[in-house]
N, C-alpha and C positions, 0 to 999 in steps of 0.2 A: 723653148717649150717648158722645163722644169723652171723656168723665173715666172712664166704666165700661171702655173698651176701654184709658185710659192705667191704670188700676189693673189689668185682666189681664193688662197687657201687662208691669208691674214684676210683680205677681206672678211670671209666668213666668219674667221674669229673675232674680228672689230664688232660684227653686226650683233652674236651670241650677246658679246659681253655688252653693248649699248642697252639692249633688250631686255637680260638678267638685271642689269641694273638701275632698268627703268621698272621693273616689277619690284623691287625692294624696295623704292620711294615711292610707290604708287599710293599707298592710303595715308592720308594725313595723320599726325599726330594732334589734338587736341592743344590748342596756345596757352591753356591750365596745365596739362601735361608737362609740356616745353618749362614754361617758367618756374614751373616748381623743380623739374630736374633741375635746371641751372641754376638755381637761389640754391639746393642742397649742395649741387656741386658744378658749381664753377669753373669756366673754360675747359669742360671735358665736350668729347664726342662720343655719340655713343650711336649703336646699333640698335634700332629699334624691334619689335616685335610681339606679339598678341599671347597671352598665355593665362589662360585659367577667366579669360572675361576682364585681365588686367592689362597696362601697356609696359613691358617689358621693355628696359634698357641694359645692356651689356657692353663694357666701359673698360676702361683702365683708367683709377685714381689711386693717385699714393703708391705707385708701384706695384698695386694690386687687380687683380681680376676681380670685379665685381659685379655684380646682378642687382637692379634694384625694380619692384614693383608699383605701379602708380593706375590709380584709378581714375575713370575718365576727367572727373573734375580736378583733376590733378591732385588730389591727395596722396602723397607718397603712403606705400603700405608697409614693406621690407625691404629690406638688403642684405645680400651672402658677399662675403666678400671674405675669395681664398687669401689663406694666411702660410707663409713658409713656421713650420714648426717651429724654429729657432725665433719666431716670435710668440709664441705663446705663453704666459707669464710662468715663470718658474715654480710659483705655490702652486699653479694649477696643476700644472706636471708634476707636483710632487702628491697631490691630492688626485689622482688619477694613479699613480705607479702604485701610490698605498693600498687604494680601492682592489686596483686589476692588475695585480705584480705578475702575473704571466705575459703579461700583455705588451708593445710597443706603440706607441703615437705613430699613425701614420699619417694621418690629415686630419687638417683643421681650418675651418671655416668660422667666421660670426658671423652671426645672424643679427639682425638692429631692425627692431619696428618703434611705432612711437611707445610703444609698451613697455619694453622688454629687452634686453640686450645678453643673447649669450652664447657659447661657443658649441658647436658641434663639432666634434672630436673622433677621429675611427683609429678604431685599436686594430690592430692585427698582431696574433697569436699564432707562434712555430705550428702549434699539432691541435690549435681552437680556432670555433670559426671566427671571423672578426664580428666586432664590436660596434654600435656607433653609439656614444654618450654624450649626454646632454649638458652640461654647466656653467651657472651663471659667475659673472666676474668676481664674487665673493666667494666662489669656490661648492659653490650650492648644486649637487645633482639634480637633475629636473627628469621625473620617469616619462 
């Protein structure tokens, strides 16, 4: 009796996850889409999804978590892509500590459109609220 109830019980959970994840490939992505993520980056996978009227991929390259935005023609728009502190360049930390000396780096992300390129940085302070700053790779605060 308990091996018939553990076989409908995997049953049912074969059939869940069949279904869940025939609803996660159910809408196409665009073959502009496709080919421009892949000419940007190359032999990744990535998780597809719909955000803001854009097609949203979520990846891992370069040993990074990234996010990258693309519109229906494939136009790629932006990319965040989290960063471990200990990479973030050293002027910049020091041009930051100068700025917000109460402050500590807690997170840092870049941000990369065809525009623009620069880091979003969140401070957090013992007894202030935290922070989040804006600055381009020349060390430039952006309000």
């Amino acid at each position: 009796m308990k091996r018939k109830i553990y076989l409908f019980g995997l049953l049912v959970f074969a059939l869940f996850t069949m279904v869940s994840c025939s609803k996660t490939k159910s809408y196409p992505i665009p073959d502009a889409v496709v080919a421009s993520f892949e000419k940007k980056y190359p032999n990744v996978i990535a998780h597809w999804g719909w955000s803001g009227g854009l097609y949203k991929a979520e990846f891992y390259f370069n040993d990074r978590d990234v996010k990258a935005l693309f519109k229906n023609n494939g136009e790629w728009v932006v990319s965040e892509t989290d960063l471990y502190v200990s990479d973030f360049p050293a002027e910049l930390v020091e041009a930051i500590t100068f700025k917000y000396p109460s402050y500590r780096i807690d997170d840092v992300d870049l941000i990369e459109s065809p525009s623009l390129e620069y880091y979003v940085v969140e401070l957090e302070g013992s007894t202030l609220r935290d922070l989040i700053v804006k600055i381009t790779k020349m060390g430039e605060f952006i309000d």
